[in-house]
Every structure is written in C-alpha cells, then in structure tokens.
GUPA-6798 format. One record per residue: residue number from 1; y, z, x of N, C-alpha, C, CB in turn. Coordinates in Angstrom, 1 decimal, padded with zeros to 4 digits. Last residue first. Glycine has a CB too. Layout:
+-----+--------+--------+--------+--------+--------+--------+--------+--------+--------+--------+--------+--------+
:  nr :    npy :    npz :    npx :   capy :   capz :   capx :    cpy :    cpz :    cpx :   cbpy :   cbpz :   cbpx :
+-----+--------+--------+--------+--------+--------+--------+--------+--------+--------+--------+--------+--------+
: NUM :      Y :      Z :      X :      Y :      Z :      X :      Y :      Z :      X :      Y :      Z :      X :
...
+-----+--------+--------+--------+--------+--------+--------+--------+--------+--------+--------+--------+--------+
This chain:
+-----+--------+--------+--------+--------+--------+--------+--------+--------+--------+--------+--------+--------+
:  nr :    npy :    npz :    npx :   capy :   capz :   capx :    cpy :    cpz :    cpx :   cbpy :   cbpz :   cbpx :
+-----+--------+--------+--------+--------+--------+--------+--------+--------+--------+--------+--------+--------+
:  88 :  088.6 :  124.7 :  118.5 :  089.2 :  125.8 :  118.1 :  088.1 :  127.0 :  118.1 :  089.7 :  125.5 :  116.7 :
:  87 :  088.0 :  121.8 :  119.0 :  088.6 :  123.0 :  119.9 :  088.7 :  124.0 :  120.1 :  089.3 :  123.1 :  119.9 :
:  86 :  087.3 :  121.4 :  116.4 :  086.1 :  121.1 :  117.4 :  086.6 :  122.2 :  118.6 :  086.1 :  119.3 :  117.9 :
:  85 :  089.6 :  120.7 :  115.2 :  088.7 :  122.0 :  114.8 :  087.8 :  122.4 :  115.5 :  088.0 :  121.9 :  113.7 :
:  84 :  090.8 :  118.8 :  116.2 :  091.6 :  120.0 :  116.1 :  090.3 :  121.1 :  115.8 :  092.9 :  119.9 :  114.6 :
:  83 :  089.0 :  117.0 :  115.5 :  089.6 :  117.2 :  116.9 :  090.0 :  118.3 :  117.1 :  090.6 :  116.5 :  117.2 :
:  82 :  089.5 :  116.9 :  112.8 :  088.4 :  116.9 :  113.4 :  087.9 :  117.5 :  114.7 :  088.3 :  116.0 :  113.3 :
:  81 :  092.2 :  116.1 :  112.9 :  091.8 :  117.4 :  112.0 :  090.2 :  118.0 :  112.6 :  091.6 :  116.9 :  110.1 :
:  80 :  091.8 :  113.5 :  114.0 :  093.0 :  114.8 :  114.3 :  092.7 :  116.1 :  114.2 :  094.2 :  114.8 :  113.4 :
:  79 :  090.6 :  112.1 :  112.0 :  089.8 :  112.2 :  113.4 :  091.1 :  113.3 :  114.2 :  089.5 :  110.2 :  114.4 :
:  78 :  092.2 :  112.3 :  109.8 :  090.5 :  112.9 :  109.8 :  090.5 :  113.0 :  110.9 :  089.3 :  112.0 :  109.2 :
:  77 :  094.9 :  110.9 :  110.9 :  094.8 :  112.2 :  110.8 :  093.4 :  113.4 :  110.1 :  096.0 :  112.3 :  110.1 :
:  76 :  094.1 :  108.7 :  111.1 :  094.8 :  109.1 :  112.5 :  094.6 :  110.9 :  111.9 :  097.0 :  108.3 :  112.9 :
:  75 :  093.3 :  107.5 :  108.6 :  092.3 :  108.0 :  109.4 :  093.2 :  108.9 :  110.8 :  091.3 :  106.7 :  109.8 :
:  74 :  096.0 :  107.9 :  107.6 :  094.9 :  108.9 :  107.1 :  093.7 :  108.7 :  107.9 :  094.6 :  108.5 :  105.5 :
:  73 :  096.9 :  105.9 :  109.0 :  097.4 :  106.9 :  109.2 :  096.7 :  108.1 :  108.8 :  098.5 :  106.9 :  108.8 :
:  72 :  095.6 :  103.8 :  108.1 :  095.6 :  104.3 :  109.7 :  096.2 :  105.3 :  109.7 :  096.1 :  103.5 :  110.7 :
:  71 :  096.3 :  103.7 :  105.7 :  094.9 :  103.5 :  105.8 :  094.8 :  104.3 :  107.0 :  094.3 :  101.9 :  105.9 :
:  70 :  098.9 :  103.2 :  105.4 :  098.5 :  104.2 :  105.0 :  096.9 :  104.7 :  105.3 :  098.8 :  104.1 :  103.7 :
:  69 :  099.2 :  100.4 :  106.5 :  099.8 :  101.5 :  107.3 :  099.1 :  102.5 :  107.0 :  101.2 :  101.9 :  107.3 :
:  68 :  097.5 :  098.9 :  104.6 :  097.2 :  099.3 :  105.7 :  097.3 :  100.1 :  107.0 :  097.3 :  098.8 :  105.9 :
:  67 :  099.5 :  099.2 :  102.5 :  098.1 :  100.2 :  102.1 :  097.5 :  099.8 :  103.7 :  096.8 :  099.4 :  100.3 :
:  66 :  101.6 :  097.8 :  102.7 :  101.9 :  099.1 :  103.2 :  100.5 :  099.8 :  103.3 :  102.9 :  099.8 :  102.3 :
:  65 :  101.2 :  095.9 :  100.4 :  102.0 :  095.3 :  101.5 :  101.6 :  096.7 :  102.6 :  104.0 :  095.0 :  101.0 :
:  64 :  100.6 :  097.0 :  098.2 :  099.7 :  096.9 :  098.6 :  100.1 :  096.2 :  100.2 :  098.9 :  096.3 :  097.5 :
:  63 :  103.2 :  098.5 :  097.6 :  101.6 :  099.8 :  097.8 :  101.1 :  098.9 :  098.6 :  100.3 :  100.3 :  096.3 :
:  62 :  104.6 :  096.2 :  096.6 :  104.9 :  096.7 :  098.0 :  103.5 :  097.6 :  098.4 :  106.5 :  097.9 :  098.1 :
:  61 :  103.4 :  095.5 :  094.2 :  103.5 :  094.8 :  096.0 :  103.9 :  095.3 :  096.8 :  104.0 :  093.8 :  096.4 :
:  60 :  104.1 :  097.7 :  093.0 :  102.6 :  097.6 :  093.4 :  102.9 :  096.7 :  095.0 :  101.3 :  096.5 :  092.0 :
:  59 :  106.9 :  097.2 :  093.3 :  106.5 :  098.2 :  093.1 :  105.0 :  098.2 :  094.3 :  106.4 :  098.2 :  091.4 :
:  58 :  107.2 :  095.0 :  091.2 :  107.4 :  094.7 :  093.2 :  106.9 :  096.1 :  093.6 :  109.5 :  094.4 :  093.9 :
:  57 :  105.8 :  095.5 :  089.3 :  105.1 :  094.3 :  090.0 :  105.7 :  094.3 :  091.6 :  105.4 :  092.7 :  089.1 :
:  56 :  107.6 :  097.0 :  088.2 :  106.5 :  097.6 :  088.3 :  105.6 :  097.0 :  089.4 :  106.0 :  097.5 :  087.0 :
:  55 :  109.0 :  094.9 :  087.4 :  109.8 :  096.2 :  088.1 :  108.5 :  096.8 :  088.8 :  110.7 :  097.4 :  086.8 :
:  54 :  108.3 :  093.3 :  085.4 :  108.8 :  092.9 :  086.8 :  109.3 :  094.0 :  087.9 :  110.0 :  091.8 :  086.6 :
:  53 :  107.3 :  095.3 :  083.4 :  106.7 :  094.7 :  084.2 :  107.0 :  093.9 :  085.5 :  106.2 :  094.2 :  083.5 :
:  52 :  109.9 :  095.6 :  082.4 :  109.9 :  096.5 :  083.3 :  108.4 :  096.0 :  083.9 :  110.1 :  097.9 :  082.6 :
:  51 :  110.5 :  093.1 :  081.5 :  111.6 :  093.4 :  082.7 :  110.4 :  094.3 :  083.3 :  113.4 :  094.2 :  082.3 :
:  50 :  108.7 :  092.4 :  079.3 :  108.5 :  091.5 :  080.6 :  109.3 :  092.4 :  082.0 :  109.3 :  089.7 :  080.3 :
:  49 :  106.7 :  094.7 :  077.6 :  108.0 :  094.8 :  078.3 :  107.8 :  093.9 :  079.3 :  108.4 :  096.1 :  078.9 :
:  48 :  103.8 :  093.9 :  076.7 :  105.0 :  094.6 :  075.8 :  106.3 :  094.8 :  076.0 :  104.9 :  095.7 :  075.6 :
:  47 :  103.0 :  092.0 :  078.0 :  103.4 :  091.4 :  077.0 :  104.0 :  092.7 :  076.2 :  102.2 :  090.5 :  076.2 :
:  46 :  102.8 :  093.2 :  080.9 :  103.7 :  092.0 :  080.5 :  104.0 :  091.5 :  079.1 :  103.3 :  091.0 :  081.1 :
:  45 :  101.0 :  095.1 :  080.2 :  102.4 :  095.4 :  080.3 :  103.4 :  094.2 :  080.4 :  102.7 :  096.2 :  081.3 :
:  44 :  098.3 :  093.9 :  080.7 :  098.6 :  094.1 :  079.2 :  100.4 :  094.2 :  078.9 :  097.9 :  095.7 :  078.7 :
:  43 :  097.8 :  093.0 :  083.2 :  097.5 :  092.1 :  082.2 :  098.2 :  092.5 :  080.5 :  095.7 :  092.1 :  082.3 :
:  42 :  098.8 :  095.4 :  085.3 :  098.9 :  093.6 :  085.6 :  098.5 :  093.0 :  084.3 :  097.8 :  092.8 :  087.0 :
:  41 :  098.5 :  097.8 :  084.0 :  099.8 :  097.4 :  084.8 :  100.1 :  095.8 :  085.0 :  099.8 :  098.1 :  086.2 :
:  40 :  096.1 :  097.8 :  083.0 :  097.5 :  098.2 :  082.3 :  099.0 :  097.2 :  082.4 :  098.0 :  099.7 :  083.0 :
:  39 :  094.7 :  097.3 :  085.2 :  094.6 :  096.6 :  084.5 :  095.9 :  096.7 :  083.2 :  093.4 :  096.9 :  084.2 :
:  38 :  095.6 :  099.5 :  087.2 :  095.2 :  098.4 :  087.2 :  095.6 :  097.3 :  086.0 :  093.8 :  098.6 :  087.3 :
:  37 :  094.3 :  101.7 :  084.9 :  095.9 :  101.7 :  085.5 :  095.9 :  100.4 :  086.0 :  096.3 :  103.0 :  086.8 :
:  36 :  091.7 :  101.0 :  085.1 :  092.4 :  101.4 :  084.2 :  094.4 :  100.5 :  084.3 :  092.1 :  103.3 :  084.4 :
:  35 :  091.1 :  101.6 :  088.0 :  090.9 :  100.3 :  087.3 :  091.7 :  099.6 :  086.1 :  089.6 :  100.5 :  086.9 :
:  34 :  091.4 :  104.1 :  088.1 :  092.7 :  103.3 :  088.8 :  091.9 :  101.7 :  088.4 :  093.1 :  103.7 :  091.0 :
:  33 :  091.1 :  106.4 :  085.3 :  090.2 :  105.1 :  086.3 :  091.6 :  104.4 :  086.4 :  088.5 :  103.9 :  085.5 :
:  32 :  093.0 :  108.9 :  084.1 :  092.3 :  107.7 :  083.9 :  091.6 :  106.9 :  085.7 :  093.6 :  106.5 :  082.8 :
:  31 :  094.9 :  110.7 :  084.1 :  093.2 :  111.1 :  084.3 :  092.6 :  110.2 :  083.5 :  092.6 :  112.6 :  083.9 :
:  30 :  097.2 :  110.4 :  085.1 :  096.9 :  110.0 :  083.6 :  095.6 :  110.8 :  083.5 :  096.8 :  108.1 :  083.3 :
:  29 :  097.2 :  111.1 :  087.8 :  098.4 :  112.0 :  086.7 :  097.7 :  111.8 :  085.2 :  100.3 :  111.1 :  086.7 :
:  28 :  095.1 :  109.6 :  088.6 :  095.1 :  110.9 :  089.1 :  095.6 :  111.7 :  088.4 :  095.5 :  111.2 :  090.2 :
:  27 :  096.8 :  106.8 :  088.3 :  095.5 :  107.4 :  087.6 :  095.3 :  108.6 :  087.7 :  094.3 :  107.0 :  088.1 :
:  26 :  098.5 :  107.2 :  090.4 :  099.0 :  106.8 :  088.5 :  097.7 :  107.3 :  088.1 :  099.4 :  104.8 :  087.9 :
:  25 :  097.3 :  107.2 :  092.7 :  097.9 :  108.4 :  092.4 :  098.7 :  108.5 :  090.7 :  099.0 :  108.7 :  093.7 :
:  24 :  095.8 :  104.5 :  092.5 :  095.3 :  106.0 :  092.6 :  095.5 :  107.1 :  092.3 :  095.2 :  106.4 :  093.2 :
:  23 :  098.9 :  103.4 :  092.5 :  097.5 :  103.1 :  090.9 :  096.4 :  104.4 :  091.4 :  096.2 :  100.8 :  091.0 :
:  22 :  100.9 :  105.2 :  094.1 :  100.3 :  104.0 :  093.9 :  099.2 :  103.8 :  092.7 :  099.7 :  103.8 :  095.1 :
:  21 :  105.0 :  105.5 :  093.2 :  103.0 :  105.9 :  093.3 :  102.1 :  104.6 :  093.6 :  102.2 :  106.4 :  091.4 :
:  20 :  107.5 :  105.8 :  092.6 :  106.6 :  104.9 :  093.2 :  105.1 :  104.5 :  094.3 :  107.2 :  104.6 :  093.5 :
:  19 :  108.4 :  107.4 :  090.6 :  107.6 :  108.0 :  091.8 :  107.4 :  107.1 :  092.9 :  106.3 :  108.5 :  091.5 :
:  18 :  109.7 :  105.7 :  088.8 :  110.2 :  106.8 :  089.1 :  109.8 :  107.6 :  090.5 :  110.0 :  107.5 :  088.0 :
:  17 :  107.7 :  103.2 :  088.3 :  109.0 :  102.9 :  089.0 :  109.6 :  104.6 :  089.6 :  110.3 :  102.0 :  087.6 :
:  16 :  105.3 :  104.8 :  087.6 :  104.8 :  104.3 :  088.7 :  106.8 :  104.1 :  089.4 :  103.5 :  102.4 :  088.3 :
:  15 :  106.4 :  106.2 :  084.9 :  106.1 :  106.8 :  086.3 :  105.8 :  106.0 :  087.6 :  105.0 :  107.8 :  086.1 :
:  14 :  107.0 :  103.4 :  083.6 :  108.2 :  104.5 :  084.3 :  107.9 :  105.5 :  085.3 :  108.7 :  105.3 :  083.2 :
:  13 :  103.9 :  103.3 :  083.4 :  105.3 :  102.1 :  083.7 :  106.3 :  103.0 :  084.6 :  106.3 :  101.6 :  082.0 :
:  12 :  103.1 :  105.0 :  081.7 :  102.6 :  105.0 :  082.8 :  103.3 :  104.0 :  084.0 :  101.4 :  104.8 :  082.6 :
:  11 :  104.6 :  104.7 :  079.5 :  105.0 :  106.0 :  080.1 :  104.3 :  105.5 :  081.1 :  104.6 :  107.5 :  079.4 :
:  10 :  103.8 :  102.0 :  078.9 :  105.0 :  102.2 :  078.9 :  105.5 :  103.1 :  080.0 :  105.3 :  102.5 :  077.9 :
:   9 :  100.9 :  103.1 :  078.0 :  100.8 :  101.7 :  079.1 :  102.7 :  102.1 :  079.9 :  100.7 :  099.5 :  077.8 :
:   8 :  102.0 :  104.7 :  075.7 :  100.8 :  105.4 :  077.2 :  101.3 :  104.2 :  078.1 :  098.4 :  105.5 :  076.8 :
:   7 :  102.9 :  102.9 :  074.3 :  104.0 :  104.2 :  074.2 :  103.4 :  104.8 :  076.0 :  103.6 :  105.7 :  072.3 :
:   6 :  100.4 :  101.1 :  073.4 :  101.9 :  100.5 :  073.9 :  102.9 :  101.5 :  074.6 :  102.7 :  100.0 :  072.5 :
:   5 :  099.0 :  103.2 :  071.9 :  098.5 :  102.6 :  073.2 :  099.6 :  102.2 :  073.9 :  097.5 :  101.4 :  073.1 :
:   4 :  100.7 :  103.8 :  069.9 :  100.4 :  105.0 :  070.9 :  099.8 :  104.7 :  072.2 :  099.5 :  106.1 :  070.2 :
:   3 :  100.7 :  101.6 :  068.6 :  101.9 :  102.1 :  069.1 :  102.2 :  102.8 :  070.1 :  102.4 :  102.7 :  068.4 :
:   2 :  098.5 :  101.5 :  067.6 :  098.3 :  100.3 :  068.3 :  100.0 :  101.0 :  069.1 :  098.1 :  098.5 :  067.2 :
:   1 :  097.9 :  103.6 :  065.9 :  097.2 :  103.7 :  067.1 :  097.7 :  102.7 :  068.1 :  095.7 :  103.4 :  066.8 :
+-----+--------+--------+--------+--------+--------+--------+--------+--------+--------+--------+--------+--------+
C-alpha cells in the first residue's frame, strides 16, 4: 500500500512538471481536493524524491507568482461574457 501511495504522490509530480498545472487543475485530473494535492506536493514529496520536489516547488511558485494575472483576467472575461449577453 505504502508503494502505491509513494507511485500516486510521484505520478502527480510529473504531471504538475509536464503540464505545469496549477494544484486546482492537479486535483481536477486526480479527483482529489487541491488541499490534497497541496499537501502532497509541499510536505510528503520531499521525502520521496528531493530533485523532483525542487522541480515541482519552482513550478507552484511560479502559479502562485502569476495567480493575480489569472485572477483579472478571468474576471475581465465574467464581466465580458456578461456584457456580451446583455447586448444580445
């Protein structure tokens, strides 16, 4: 069991570096809680793989460096959509 946890934390590793997703959209694939994924990613994956945990870690920092652009841009485009429909 203890292999198959290590093997999941891992696989969810490689998808965050391959896609470079954020923990919402890691969760969403796993169909786990981005708490989950979270937690995976910052407390448990350093002790099974230090590298790819350092890989992972610039990764997130960047999501969270950027999660303000993303913020405004998803609202630029509710109040757009909104706009757009109101017209129509």
């Amino acid at each position: 069991m203890r292999d198959y946890y290590c093997q999941s934390i891992v696989e969810m590793a490689r998808y965050i570096l391959k896609t470079g997703c954020t923990v919402r959209e890691c969760a969403a694939v796993f169909g786990i809680s981005k708490s989950t994924v979270h937690s995976y990613m910052q407390n448990k994956l350093k002790y099974i793989d230090v590298d790819l945990y350092e890989e992972v870690r610039e990764v997130l920092g960047y999501n969270l460096s950027v999660r303000h652009l993303r913020g405004g841009e998803s609202t630029k485009r509710k109040y757009q959509l909104k706009k757009n429909s109101i017209e129509e």
